[in-house]
N, CA and C atoms as an extended XYZ file, in Angstrom:
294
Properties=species:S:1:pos:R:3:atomname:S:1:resname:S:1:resid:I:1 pbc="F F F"
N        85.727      163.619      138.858 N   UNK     1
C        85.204      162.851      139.960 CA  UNK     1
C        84.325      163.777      140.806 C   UNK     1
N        82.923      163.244      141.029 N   UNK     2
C        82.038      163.953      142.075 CA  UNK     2
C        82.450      164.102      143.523 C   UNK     2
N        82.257      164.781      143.914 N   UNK     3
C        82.296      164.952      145.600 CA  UNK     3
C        81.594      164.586      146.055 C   UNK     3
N        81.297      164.202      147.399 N   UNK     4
C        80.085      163.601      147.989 CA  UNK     4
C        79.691      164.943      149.044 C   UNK     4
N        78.575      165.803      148.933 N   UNK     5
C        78.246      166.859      149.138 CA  UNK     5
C        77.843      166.744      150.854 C   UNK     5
N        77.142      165.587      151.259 N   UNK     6
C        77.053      165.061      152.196 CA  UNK     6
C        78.178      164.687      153.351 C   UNK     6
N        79.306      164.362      153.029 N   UNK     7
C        80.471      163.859      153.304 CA  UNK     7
C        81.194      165.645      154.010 C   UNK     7
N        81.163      166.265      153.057 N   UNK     8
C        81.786      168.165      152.964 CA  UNK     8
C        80.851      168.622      154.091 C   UNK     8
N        80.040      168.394      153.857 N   UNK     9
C        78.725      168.821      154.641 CA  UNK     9
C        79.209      168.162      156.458 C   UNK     9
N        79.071      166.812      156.254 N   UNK    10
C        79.256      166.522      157.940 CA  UNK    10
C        80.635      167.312      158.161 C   UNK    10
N        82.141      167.266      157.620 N   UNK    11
C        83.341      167.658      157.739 CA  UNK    11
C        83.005      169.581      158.468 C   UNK    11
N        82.379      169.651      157.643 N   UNK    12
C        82.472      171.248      158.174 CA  UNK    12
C        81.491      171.527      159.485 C   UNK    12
N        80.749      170.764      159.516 N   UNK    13
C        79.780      170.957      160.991 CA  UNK    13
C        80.483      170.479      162.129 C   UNK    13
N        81.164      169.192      161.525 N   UNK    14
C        82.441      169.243      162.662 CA  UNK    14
C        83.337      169.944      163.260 C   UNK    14
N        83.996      170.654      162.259 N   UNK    15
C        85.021      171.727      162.538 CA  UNK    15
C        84.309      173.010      162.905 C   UNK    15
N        83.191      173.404      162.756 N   UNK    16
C        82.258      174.291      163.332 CA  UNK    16
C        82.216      173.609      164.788 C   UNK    16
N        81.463      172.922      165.044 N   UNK    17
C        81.601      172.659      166.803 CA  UNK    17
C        83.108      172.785      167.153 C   UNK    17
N        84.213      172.118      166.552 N   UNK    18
C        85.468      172.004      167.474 CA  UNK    18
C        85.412      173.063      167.895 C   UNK    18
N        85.611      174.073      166.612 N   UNK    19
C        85.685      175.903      166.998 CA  UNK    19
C        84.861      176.142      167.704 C   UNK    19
N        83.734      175.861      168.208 N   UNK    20
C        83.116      176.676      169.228 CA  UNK    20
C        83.778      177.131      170.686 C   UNK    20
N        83.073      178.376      170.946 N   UNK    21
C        83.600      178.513      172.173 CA  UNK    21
C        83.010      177.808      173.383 C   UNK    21
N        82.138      176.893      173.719 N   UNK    22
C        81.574      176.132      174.667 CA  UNK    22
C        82.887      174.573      174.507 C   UNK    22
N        83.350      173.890      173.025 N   UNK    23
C        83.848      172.677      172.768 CA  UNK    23
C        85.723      173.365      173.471 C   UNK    23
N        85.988      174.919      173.836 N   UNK    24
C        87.280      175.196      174.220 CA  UNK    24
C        87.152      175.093      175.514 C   UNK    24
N        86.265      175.185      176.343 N   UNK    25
C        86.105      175.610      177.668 CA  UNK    25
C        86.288      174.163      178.503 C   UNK    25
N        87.109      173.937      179.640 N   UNK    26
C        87.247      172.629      180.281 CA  UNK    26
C        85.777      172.514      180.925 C   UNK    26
N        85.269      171.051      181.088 N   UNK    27
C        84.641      170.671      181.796 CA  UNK    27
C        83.922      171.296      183.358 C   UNK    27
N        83.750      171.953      183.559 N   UNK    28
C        82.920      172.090      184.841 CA  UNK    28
C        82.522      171.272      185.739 C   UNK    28
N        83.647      170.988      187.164 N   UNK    29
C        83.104      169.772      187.590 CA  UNK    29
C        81.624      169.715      188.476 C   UNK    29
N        81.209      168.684      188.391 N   UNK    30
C        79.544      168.467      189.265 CA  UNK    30
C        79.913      168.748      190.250 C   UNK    30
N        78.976      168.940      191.042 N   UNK    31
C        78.969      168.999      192.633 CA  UNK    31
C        79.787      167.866      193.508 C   UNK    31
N        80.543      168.371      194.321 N   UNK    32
C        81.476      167.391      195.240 CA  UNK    32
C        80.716      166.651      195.801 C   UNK    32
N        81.492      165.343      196.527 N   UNK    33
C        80.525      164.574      197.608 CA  UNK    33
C        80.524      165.720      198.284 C   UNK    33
N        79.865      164.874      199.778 N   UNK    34
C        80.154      165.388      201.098 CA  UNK    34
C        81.418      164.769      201.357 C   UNK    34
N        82.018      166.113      202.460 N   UNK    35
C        82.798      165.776      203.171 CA  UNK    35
C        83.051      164.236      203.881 C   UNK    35
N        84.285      163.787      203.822 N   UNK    36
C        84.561      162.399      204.559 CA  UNK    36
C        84.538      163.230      206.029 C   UNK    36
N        84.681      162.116      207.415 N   UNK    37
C        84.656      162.729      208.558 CA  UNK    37
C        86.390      161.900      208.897 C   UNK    37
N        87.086      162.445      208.902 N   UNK    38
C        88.368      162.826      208.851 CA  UNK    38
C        88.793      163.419      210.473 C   UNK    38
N        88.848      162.469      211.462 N   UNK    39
C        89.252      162.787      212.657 CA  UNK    39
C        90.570      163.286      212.645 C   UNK    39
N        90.773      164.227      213.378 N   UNK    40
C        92.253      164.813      213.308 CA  UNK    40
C        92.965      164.243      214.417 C   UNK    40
N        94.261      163.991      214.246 N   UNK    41
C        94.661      163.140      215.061 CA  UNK    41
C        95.175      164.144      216.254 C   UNK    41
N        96.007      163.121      217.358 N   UNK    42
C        96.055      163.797      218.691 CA  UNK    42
C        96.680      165.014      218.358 C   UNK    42
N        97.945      165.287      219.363 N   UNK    43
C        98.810      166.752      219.648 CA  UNK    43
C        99.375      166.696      217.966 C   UNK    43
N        99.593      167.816      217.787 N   UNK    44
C       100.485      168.814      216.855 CA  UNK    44
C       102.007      167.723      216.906 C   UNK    44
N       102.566      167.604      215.575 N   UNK    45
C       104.083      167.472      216.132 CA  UNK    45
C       104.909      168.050      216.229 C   UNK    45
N       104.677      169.284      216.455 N   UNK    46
C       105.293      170.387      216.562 CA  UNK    46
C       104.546      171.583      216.982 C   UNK    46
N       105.282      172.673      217.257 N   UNK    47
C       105.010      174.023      217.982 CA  UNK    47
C       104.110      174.866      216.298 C   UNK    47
N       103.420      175.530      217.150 N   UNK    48
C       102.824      176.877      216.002 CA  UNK    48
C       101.932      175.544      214.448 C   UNK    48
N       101.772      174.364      215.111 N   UNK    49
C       100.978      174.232      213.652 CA  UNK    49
C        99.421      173.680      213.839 C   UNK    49
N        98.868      173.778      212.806 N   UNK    50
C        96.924      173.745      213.252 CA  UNK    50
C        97.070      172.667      211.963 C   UNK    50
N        95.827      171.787      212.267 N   UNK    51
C        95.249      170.926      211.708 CA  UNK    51
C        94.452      171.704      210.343 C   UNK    51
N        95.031      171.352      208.785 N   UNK    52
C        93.842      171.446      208.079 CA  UNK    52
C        92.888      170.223      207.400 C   UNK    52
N        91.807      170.409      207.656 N   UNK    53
C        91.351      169.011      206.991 CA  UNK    53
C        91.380      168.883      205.654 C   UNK    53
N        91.214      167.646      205.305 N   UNK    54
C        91.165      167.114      203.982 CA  UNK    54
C        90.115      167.920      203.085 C   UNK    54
N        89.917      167.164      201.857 N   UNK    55
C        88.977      168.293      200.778 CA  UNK    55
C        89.197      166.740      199.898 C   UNK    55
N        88.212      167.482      199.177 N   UNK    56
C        87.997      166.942      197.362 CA  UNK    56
C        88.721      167.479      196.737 C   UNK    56
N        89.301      167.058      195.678 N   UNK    57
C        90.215      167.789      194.584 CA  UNK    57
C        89.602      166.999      193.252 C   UNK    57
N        89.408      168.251      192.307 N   UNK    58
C        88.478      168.032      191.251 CA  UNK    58
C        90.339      167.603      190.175 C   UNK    58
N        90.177      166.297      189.148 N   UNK    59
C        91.037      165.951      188.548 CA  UNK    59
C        91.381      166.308      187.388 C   UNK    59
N        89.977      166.463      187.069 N   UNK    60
C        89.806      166.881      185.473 CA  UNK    60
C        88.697      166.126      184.939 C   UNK    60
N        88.104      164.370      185.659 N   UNK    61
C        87.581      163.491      185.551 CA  UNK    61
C        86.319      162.856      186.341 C   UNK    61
N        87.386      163.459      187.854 N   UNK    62
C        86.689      162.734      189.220 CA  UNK    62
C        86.958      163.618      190.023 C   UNK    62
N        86.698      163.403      191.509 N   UNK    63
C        87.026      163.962      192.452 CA  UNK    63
C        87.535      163.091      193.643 C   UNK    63
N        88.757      163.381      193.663 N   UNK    64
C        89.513      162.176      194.721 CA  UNK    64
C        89.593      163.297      195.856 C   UNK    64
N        90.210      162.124      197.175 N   UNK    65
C        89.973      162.709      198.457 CA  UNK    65
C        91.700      163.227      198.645 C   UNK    65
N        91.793      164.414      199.113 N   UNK    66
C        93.151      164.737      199.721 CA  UNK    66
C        93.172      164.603      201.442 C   UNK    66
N        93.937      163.509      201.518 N   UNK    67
C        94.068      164.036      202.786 CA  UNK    67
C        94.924      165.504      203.681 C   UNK    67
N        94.157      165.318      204.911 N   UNK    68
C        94.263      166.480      206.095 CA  UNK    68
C        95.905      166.730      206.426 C   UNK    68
N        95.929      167.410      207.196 N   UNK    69
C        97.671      167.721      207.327 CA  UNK    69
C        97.668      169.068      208.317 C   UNK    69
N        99.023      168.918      208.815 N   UNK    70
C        99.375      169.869      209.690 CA  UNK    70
C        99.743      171.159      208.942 C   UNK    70
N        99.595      172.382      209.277 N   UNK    71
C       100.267      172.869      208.235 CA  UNK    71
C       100.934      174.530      209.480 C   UNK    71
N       101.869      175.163      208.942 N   UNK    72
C       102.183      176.328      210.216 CA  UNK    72
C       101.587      177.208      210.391 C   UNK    72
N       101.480      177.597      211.410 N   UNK    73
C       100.484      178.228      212.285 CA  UNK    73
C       100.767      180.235      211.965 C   UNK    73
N       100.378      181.354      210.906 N   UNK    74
C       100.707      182.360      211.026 CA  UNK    74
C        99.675      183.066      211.633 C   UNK    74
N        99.648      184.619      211.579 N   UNK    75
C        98.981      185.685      212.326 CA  UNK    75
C        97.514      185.592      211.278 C   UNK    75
N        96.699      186.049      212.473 N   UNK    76
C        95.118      185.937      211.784 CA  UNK    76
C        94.259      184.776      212.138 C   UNK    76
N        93.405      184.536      211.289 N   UNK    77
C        92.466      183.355      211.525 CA  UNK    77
C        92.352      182.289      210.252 C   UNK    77
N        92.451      181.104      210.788 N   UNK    78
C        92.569      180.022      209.637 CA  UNK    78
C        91.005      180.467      208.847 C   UNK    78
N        90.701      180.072      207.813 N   UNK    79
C        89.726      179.994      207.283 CA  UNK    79
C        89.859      178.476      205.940 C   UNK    79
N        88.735      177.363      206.845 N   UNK    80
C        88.722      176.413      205.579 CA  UNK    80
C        88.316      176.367      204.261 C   UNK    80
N        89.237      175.985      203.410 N   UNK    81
C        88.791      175.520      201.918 CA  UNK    81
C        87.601      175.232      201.738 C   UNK    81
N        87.134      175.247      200.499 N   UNK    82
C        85.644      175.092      200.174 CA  UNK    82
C        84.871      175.456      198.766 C   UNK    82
N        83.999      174.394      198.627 N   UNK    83
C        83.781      174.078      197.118 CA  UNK    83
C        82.704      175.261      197.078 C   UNK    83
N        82.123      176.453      196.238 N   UNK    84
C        80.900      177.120      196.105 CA  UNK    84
C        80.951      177.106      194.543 C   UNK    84
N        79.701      177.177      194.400 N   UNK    85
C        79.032      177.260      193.457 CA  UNK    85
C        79.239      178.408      192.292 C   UNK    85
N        79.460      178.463      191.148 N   UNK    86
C        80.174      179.601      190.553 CA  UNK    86
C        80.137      179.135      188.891 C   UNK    86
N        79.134      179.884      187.812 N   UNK    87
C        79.236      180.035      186.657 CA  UNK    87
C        78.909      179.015      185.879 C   UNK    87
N        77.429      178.364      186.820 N   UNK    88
C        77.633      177.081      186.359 CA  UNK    88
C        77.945      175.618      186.887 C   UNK    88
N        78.644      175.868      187.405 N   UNK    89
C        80.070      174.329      188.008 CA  UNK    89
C        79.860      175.196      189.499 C   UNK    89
N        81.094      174.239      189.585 N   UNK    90
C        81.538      174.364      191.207 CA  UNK    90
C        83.200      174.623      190.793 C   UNK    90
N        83.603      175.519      191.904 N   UNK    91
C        84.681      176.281      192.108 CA  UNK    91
C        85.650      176.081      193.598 C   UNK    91
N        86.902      175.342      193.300 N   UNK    92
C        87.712      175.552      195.031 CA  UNK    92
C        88.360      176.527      195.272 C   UNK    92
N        87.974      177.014      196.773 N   UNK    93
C        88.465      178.381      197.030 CA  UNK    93
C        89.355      178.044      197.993 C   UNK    93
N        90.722      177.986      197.960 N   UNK    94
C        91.342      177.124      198.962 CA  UNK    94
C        91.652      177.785      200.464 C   UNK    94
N        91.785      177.233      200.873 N   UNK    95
C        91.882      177.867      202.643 CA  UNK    95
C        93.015      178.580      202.819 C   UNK    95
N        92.849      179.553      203.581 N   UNK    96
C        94.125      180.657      203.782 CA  UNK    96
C        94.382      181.250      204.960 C   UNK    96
N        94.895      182.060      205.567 N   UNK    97
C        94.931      182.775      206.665 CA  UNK    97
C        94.386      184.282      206.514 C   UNK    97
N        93.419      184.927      207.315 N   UNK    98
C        92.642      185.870      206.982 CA  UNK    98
C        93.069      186.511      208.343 C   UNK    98
């Protein structure tokens, strides 16, 4: 019985891309919206905590909105989260105390 040379032929160009190293690498997400405007609400409910705002969170698919939150207050200076640009894609660098 003949082979169909054509048939061998697509099979292996396939398995050549799977293997590539670009077809292993996750997705790179696009550029975020803009920011929602996310009013922070009144007083603290509690002692020692600061408002962080909301963000984008990349899914794997989309980018859904997280909301804002109180979070506790340590030594240093808050510094917000934030999407930059990096290798291509876009990258979250999440907010910390500096």
């Amino acid at each position: 019985m003949a082979r169909n040379p054509g048939r061998r032929g697509l099979l292996l160009a396939l398995l050549g891309v799977a293997a590539s190293p670009a077809a292993a690498q996750p997705r790179m997400p696009p550029p975020p919206p803009p920011l929602r405007l996310e009013p922070r609400p009144g007083r603290p409910p509690g002692p020692r905590l600061v408002w962080e705002p909301g963000h984008w969170h990349w899914n794997g698919r989309a980018y859904v909105w997280v909301a804002g939150r109180w979070v506790r207050q340590r030594r240093g200076r808050w510094e917000h989260g934030r999407w930059v640009p990096r290798r291509g894609g876009w990258v979250w660098v999440p907010g910390g105390w500096h």
